[in-house]
C-alpha positions in Angstrom: -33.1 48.0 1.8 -34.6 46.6 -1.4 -37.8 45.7 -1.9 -37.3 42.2 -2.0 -35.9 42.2 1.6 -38.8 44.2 2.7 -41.1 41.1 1.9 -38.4 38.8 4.2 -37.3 40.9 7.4 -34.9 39.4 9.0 -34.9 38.6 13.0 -33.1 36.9 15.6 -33.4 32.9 15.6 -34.9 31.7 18.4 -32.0 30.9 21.5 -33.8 27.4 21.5 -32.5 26.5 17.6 -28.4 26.9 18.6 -28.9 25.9 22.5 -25.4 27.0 24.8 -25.2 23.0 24.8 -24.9 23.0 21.0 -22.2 25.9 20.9 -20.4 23.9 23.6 -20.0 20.7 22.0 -19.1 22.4 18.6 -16.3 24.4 20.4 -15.5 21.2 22.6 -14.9 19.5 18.6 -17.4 17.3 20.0 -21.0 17.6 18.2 -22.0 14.6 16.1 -24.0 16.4 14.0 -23.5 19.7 13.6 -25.5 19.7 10.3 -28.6 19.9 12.3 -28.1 23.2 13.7 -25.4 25.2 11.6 -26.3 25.8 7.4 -29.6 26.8 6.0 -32.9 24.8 7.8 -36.4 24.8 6.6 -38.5 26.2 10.2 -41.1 27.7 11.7 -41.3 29.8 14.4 -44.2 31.1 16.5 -46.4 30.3 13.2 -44.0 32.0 10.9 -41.9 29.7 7.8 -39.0 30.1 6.6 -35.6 29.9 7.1 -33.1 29.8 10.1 -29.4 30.4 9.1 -26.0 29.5 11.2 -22.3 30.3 10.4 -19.2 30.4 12.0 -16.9 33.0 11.4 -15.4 34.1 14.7 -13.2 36.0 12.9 -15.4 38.1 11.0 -16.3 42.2 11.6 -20.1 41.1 9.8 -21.7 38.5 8.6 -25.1 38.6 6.1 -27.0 36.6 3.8 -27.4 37.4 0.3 -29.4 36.3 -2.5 -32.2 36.7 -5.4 -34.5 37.5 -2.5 -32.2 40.5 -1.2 -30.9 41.8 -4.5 -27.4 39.9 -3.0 -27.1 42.9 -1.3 -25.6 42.8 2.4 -26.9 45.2 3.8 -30.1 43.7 4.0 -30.0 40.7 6.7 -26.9 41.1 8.6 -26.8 38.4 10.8 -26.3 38.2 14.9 -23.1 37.0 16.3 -22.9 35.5 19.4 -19.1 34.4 21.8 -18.7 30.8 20.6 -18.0 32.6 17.0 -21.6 31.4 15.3 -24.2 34.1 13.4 -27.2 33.6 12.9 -30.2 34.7 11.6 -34.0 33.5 10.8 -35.6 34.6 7.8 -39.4 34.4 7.7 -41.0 33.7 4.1 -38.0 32.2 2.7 -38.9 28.6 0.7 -37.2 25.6 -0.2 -34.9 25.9 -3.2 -34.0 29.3 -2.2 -29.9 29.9 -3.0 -28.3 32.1 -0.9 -24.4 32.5 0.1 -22.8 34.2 3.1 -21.2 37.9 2.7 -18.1 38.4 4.9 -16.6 41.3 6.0 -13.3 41.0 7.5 -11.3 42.8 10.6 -9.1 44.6 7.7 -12.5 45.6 6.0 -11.9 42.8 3.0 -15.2 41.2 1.5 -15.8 37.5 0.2 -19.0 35.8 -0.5 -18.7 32.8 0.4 -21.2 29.2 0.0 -22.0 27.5 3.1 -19.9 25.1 4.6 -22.8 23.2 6.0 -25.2 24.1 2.7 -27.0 20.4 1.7 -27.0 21.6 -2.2 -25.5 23.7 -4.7 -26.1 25.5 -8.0 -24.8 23.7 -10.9 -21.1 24.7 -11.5 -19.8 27.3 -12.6 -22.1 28.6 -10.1 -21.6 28.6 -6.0 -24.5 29.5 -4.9 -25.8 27.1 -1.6 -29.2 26.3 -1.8 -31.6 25.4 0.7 -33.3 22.4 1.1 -35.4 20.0 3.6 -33.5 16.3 3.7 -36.3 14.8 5.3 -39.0 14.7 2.6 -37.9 11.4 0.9 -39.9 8.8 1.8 -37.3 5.7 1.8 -37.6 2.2 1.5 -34.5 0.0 2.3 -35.7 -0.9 6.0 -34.9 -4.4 5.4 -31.8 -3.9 3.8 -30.9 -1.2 7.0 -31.5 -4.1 9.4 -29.3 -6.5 7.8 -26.3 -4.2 6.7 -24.4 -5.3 9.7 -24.4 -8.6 9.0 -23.9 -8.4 5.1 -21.2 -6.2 5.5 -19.4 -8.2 8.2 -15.6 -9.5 7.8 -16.9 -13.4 6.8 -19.0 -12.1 3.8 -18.5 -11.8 0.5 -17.9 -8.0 -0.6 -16.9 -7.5 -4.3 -17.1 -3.7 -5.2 -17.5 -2.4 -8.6 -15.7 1.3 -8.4 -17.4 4.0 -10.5 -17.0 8.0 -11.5 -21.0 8.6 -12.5 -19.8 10.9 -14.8 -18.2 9.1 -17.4 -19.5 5.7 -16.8 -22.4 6.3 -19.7 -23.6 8.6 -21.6 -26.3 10.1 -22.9 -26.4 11.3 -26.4 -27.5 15.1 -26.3 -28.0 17.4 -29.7 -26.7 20.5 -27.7 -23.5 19.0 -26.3 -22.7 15.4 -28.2 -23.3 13.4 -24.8 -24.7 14.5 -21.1 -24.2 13.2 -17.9 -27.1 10.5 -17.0 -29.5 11.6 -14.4 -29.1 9.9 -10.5 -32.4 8.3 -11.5 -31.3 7.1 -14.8 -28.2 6.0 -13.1 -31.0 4.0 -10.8 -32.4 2.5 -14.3 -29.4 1.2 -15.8 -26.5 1.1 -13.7 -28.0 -0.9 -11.1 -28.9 -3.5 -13.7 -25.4 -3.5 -14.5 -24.4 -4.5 -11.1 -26.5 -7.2 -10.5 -26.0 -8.5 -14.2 -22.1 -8.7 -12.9 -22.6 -10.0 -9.2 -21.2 -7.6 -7.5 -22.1 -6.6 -3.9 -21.9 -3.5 -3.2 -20.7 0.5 -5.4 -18.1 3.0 -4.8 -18.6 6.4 -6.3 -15.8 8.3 -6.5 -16.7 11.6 -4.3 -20.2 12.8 -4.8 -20.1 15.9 -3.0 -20.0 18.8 -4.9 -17.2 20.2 -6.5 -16.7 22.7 -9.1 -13.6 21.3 -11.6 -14.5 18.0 -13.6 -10.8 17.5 -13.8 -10.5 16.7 -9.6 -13.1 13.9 -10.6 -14.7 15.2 -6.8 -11.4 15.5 -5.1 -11.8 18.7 -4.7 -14.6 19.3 -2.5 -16.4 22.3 -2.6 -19.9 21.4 -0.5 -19.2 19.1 1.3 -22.5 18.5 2.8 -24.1 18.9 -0.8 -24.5 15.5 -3.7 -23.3 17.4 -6.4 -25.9 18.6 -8.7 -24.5 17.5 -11.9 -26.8 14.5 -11.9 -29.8 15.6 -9.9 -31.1 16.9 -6.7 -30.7 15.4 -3.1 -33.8 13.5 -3.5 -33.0 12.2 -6.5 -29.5 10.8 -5.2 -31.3 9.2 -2.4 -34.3 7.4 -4.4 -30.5 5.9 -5.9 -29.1 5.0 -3.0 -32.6 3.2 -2.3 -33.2 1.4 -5.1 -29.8 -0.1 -4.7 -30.4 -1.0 -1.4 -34.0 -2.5 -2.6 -31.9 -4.4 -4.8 -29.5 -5.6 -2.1 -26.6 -3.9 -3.4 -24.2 -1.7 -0.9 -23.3 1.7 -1.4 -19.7 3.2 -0.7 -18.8 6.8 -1.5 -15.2 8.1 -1.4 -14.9 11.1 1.7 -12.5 13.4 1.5 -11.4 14.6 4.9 -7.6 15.1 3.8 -7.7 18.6 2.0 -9.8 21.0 0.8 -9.5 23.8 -2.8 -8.4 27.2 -2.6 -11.9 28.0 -4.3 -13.0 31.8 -3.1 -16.2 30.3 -2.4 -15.2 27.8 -0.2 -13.6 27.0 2.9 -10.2 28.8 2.1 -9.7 32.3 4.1 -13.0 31.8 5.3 -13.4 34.8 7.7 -10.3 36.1 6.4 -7.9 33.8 8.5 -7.2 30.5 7.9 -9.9 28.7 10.0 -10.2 25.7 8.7 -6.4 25.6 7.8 -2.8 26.0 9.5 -1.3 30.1 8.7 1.9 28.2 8.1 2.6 26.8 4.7 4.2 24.0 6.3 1.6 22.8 7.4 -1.6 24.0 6.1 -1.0 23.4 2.4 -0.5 20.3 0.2 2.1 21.3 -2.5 1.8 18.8 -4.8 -2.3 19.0 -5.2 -2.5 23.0 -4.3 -4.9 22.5 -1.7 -5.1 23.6 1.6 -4.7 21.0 4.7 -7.6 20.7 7.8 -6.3 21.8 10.7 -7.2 18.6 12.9 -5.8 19.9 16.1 -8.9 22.9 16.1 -12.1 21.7 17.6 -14.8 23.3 15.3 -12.8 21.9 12.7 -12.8 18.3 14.4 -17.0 18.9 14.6 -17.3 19.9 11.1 -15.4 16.9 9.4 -16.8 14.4 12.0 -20.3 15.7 11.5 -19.9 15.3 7.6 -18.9 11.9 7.7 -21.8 11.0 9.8 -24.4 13.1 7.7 -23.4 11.2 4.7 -24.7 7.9 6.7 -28.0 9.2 8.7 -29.3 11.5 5.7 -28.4 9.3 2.9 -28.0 6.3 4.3 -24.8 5.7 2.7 -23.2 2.1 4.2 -19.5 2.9 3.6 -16.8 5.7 3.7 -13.8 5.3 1.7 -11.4 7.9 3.3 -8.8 9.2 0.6 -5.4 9.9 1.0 -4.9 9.1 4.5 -1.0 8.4 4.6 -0.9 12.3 3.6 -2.9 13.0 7.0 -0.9 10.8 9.1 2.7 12.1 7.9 3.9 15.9 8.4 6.4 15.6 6.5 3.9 13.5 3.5 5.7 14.7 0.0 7.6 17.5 1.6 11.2 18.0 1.7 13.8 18.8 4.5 12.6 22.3 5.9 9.4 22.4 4.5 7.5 20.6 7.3 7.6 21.1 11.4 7.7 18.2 13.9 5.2 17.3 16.4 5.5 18.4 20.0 7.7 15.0 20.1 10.1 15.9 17.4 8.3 13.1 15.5 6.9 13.1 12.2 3.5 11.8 12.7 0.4 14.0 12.4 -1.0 13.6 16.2 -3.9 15.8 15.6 -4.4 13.9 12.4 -4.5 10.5 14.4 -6.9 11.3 17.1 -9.2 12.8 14.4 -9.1 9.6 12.6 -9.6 7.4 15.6 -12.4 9.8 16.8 -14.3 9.3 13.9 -13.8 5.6 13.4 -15.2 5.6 17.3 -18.1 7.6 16.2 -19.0 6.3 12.9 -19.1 2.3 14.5 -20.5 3.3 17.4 -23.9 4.9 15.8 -24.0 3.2 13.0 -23.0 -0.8 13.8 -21.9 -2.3 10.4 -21.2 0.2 8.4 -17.8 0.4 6.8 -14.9 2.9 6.5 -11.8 1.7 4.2 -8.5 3.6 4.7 -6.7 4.2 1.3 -3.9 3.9 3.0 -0.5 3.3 0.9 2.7 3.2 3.5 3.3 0.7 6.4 1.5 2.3 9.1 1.1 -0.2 11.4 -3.1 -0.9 12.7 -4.7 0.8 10.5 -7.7 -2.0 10.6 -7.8 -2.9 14.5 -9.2 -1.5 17.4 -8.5 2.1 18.6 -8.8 0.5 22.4 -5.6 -2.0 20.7 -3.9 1.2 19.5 -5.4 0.8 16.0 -6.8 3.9 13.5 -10.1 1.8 13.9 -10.7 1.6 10.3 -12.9 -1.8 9.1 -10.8 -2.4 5.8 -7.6 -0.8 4.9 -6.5 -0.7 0.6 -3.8 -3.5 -0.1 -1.7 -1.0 -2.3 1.4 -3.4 -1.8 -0.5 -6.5 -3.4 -1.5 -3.9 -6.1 2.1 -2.4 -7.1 3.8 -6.0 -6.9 1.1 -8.4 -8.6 0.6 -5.4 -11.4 4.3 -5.1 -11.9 4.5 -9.4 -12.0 1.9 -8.9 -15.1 3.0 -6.3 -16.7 6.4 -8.7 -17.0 6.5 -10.8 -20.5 6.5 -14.1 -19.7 9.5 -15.5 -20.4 11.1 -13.1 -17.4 8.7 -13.6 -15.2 10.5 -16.6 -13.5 12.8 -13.8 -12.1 10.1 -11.5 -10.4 8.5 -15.1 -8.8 8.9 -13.0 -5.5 6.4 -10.2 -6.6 3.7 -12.3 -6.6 4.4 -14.1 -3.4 5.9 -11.7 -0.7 2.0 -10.3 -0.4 1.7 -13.2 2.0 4.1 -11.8 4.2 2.2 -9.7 5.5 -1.3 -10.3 4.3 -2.9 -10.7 7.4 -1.8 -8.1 9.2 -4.6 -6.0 8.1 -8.1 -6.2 7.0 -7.1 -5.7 3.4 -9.5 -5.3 0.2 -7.2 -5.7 -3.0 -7.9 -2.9 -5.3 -7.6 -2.0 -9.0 -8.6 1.2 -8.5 -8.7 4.3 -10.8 -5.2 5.5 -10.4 -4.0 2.2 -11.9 -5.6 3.0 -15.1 -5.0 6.7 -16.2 -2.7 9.6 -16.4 -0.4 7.3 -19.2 -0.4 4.4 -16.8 -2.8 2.8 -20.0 -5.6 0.3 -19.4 -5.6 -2.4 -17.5 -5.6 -4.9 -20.9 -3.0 -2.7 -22.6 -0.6 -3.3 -19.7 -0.8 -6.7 -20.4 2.1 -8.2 -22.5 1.9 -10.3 -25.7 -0.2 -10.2 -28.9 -4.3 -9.7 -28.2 -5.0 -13.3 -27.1 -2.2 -13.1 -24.5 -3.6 -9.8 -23.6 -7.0 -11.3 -22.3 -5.7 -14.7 -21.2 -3.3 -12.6 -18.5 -5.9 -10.0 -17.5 -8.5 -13.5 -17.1 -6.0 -14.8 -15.2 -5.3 -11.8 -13.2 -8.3 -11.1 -12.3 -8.4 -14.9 -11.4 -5.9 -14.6 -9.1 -7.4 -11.8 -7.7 -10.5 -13.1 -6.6 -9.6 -16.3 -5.4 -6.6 -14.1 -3.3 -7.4 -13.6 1.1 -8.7 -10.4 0.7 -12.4 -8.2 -0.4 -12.3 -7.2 -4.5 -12.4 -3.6 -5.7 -12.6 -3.3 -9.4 -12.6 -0.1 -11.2 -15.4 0.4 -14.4 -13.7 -0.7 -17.6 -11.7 -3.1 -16.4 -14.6 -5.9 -16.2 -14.8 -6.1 -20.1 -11.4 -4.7 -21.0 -11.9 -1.6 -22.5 -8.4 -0.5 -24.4 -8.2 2.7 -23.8 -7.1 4.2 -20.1 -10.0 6.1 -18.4 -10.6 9.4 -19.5 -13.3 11.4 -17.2 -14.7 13.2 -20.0 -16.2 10.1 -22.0 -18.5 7.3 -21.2 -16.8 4.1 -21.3 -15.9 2.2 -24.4 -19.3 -0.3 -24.4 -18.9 -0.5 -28.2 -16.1 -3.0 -27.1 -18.2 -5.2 -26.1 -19.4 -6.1 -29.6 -15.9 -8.0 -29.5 -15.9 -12.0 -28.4 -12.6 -10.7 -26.5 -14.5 -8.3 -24.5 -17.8 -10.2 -24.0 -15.2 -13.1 -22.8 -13.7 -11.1 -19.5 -17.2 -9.4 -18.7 -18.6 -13.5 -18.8 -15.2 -14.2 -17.1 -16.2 -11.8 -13.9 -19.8 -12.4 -14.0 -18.8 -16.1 -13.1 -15.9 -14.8 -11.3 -18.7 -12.8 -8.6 -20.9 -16.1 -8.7 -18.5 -17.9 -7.6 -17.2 -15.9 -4.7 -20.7 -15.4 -3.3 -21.6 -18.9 -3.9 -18.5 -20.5 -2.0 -17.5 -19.5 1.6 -14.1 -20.7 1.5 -13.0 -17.4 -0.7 -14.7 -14.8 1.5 -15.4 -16.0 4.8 -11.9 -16.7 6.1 -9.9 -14.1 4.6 -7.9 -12.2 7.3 -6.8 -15.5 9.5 -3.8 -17.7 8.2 -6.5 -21.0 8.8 -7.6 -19.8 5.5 -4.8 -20.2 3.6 -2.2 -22.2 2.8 0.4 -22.8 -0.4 0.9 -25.7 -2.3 3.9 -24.9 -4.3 5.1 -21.6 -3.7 8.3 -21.8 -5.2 7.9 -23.0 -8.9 10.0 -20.3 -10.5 11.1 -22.1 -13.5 7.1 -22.7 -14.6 5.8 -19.4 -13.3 3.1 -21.3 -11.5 1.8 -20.9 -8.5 -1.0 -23.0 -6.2 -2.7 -22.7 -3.0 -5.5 -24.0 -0.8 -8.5 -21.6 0.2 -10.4 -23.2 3.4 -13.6 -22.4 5.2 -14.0 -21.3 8.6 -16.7 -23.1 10.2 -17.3 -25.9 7.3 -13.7 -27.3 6.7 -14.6 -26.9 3.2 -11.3 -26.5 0.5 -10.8 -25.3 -2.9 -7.2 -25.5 -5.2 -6.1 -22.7 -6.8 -3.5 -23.5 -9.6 -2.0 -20.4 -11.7 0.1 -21.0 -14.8 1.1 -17.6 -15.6 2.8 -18.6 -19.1 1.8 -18.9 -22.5 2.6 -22.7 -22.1 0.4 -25.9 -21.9 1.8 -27.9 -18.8 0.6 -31.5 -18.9 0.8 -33.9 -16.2 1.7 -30.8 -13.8 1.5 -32.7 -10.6 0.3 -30.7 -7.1 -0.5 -32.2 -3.6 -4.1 -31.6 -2.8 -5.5 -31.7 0.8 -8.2 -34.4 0.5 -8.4 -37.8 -1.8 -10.6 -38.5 -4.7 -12.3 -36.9 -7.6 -11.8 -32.7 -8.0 -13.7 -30.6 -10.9 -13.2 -27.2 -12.0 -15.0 -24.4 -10.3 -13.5 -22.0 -12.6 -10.9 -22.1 -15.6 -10.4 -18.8 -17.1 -8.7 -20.5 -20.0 -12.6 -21.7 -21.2 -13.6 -21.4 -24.8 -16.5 -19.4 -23.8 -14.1 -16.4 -22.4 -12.1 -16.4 -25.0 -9.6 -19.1 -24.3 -8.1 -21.8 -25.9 -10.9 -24.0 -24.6 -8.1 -26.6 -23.0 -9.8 -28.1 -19.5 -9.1 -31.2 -17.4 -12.4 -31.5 -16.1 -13.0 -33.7 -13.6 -9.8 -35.4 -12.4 -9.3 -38.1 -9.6 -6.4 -38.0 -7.0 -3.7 -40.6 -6.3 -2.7 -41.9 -2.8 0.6 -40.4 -3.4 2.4 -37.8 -0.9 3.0 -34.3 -2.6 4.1 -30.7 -1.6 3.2 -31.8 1.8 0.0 -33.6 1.0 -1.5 -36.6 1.6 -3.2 -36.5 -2.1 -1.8 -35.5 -5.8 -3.7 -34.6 -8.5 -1.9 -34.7 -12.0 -3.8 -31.9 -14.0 -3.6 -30.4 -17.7 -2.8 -26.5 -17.1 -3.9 -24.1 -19.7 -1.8 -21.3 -20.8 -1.8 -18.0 -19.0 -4.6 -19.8 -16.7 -5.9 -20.0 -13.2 -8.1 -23.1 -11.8 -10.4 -22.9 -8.9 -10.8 -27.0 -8.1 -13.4 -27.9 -6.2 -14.2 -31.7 -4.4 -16.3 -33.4 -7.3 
């Protein structure tokens, strides 16, 4: 024994700290938070501080913990194992900030150290180390915005959600390295701002627990009870989840419950089997990404992803889950070929262990925590993803409208003059819009890995450029569905995304750019202002076309209603580089209507051409009572509102 483990013997925990209860429910797949027993805890015991450790490795011959304070030598606290598979071990004298991993000794006499599974922080990367810390010392102060989450997060509201990767969205000029990442409180100082300047309501982050490749952009989850450390500590990631609920602005953070890395200091071979995994290739490993699958069918498996999606919510008071990749959780045979996969007890090819996980947690996560959101980025047909698990539904609040995405994009990316022959792309979304709780989102994927910028896919010279991503993102917002927006895309930045460098905000010198930030700013404002675009999206009563079949002109035009007011708005899009005069549409009410927005305004950079405020004639049209006869601007969407 060293001398640094002589001043920290080590010594049973108390049976009181993992209670028979506790080990039941974890082996049952049934504890809700697991996080407060298993990983590193800051106690005391009969007078004594320090720190209580739990593991499980049924699998492994011995467990210990290693670190500065023991040389990382294992032979100084071997921990105690007891039948549900769980070591522990309480370490008097042992502080906060203390990093520490497990050493693992296998049946077969192999060794891997290995972070904690549970750990709440990590060394910076390229280090693994976990490292202990107490959750509970932030003093928080988003009570009011707690108590009213449900409601501003409920199905009627307006949610518009600016999609981010904290580490390229700015920054910071640094002498040793060129640029750094920006600290979770700077992020606090400026990037708030930001979203309130634009009007949106609430922030994804792509994932924030810690991982160890930049490349996987937090894909790849290595702690996944741990903010990664890049930009701060735990603390310091709360005080920014709390100044942007001071500031009334919602917080979503991409969870990753579909795979994990092969990383030797992560969940891979834990104990030297595959515990968290399948054995069998077919199963237990994702191909295309190299990653290894959760087994969903195993019950400590089931507490430990269950427990983390919960933890995010109670310790950091996070108000949404995105859950990635969940059509590759739901499908055995997801990106594998004839052979390569094996059937459910059914024959079928549906994950069934996947499924129940999924509808578990949904259960779970609504039932503790009313109002709080999880969003299934979900990109097949499955049917329910958004309803009910007691309908049969996955229980998700929102499901990703990837259909909308991959047709309206491909309608853009058209030139003009063939667009008239993809008329459908634009229109079959309504097909099946309603079927699901849908947000419609430009995401990240849409603008890298030579898929270009969301501008640059945009046909025509530079002025047709901006006039179709205006009236893109016009359609967009005025469209039955919540908005997700991806950084970048709000001012057009040329270039695709590219994780290593801060976004392009010299392009905002540019009257083009400044034009489509202006152009979304409104956009926002408008949304929140005007309950017949948000509060009535997922029933047909809010929605109804005009002219859905104007091929020839490429335009299109619908109503937008209320659900409780009656209230209607006229959306008209003219989706070519034309000026259509008298373009005549039935409108759903008589007299005068003005422009709520016209992306085609000077002061976005258009060609400034408006009808203002125009009356209607008593004259049936498309249906309607009403006509108006209206000037459209080229590559242009209207919102008209009753003068």
């Amino acid at each position: 024994m060293t001398t640094n483990s002589i001043s920290f013997p080590g010594q049973p925990a108390p049976a009181t700290w993992l209670s028979d209860f506790d080990k039941y429910l974890i082996g049952e797949g049934t504890h809700e938070r697991a996080y407060e027993k298993l990983g590193a805890h800051l106690v005391s015991f009969e007078g004594k501080a320090g720190i209580v450790f739990a593991v499980w490795a049924p699998n492994a011959r011995e467990v210990s913990i290693i670190g500065d304070f023991n040389d990382w030598d294992g032979k100084c606290h071997p921990m105690h194992s007891s039948d549900s598979g769980i070591w522990s071990l309480f370490i008097p004298g042992l502080k906060e900030y203390t990093v520490y991993k497990y050493r693992l000794i296998t049946q077969q006499g192999e060794q891997f150290d290995k972070s904690d599974p549970y750990g709440f922080a990590m060394e910076l990367r390229p280090a693994t180390g976990s490292v202990a810390v107490n959750l509970d010392s932030y003093q928080w102060g988003d009570g009011q915005w707690l108590n009213e989450r449900a409601q501003r997060q409920s199905l009627d509201s307006p949610i518009s959600i600016y999609e981010v990767h904290l580490a390229s969205w700015q920054r910071q000029p640094d002498e040793k390295y060129g640029s750094r990442y920006l600290t979770y409180r700077e992020l606090a100082e400026t990037l708030i701002p930001y979203v309130l300047k634009m009007g949106y309501t609430h922030i994804e982050l792509l994932p924030i627990a810690e991982h160890p490749f930049d490349g996987s952009w937090g894909y790849q989850v290595l702690g996944f009870f741990a903010p990664t450390s890049r930009f701060g500590t735990p603390q310091d990631f709360m005080y920014f989840v709390d100044q942007c609920h001071q500031h009334n602005i919602g917080v979503i953070v991409d969870w990753v419950p579909a795979h994990f890395p092969k990383d030797g200091a992560g969940l891979n071979y834990f104990d030297g089997t595959h515990l968290y995994a399948h054995e069998d290739p077919r199963q237990g490993e994702h191909q295309d990404w190299g990653t290894m699958i959760f087994n969903y069918g195993r019950n400590e498996v089931r507490s430990f992803l269950i427990s983390n999606a919960l933890f995010w919510i109670d310790k950091y008071h996070i108000d949404g889950l995105r859950v990635d990749a969940v059509a590759s959780m739901l499908y055995l045979d997801y990106s594998r070929k004839e052979g390569e996969w094996l059937p459910n007890e059914h024959g079928g090819r549906e994950n069934l262990a996947a499924i129940s996980f999924l509808r578990k947690t949904n259960e779970v996560v609504h039932g503790l925590f009313p109002g709080v959101l999880t969003i299934a980025e979900e990109s097949t047909s499955w049917p329910m993803v958004s309803r009910p698990t007691w309908s049969g539904g996955l229980g998700f609040s929102l499901k990703w409208n990837m259909g909308w995405m991959h047709d309206t994009l491909s309608y853009m990316c058209h030139d003009s003059i063939h667009r008239r022959f993809h008329h459908n792309e634009i229109t079959f979304g309504m097909l099946y819009a309603f079927h699901e709780n849908f947000i419609l989102p430009i995401s990240h994927d849409e603008v890298v890995h030579g898929k270009g910028s969301l501008v640059n896919k945009m046909p025509g010279d530079d002025w047709q450029k901006f006039a179709n991503l205006r009236a893109y993102l016009g359609f967009m917002w005025s469209y039955p569905g919540k908005k997700l927006l991806f950084m970048g895309c709000d001012f057009g930045q040329w270039q695709e995304w590219n994780h290593d460098k801060g976004l392009e905000w010299q392009a905002l010198e540019a009257e083009n750019h400044q034009g489509v930030q202006r152009f979304v700013q409104d956009l926002n404002q408008v949304y929140k202002n005007e309950p017949t675009l948000h509060e009535n999206d997922y029933d047909w009563t809010g929605f109804s076309w005009i002219n859905a079949n104007d091929s020839d002109n490429s335009v299109f035009s619908f109503i937008r209603r209320a659900k409780n007011t009656g209230d209607q708005l006229v959306v008209v899009c003219n989706l070519t580089p034309v000026v259509r005069e008298k373009y005549r549409i039935g409108t759903p009410q008589g007299g005068e209507w003005r422009e709520l927005i016209n992306s085609d305004l000077a002061i976005y950079w258009g060609s400034g051409i408006s009808s203002g405020v125009t009356a209607s004639q008593s004259e049936p049209s498309h249906g309607c009572e009403h006509t108006l006869e209206l000037t459209l601007p080229p590559l242009s969407v209207l919102i008209l509102k009753p003068a």
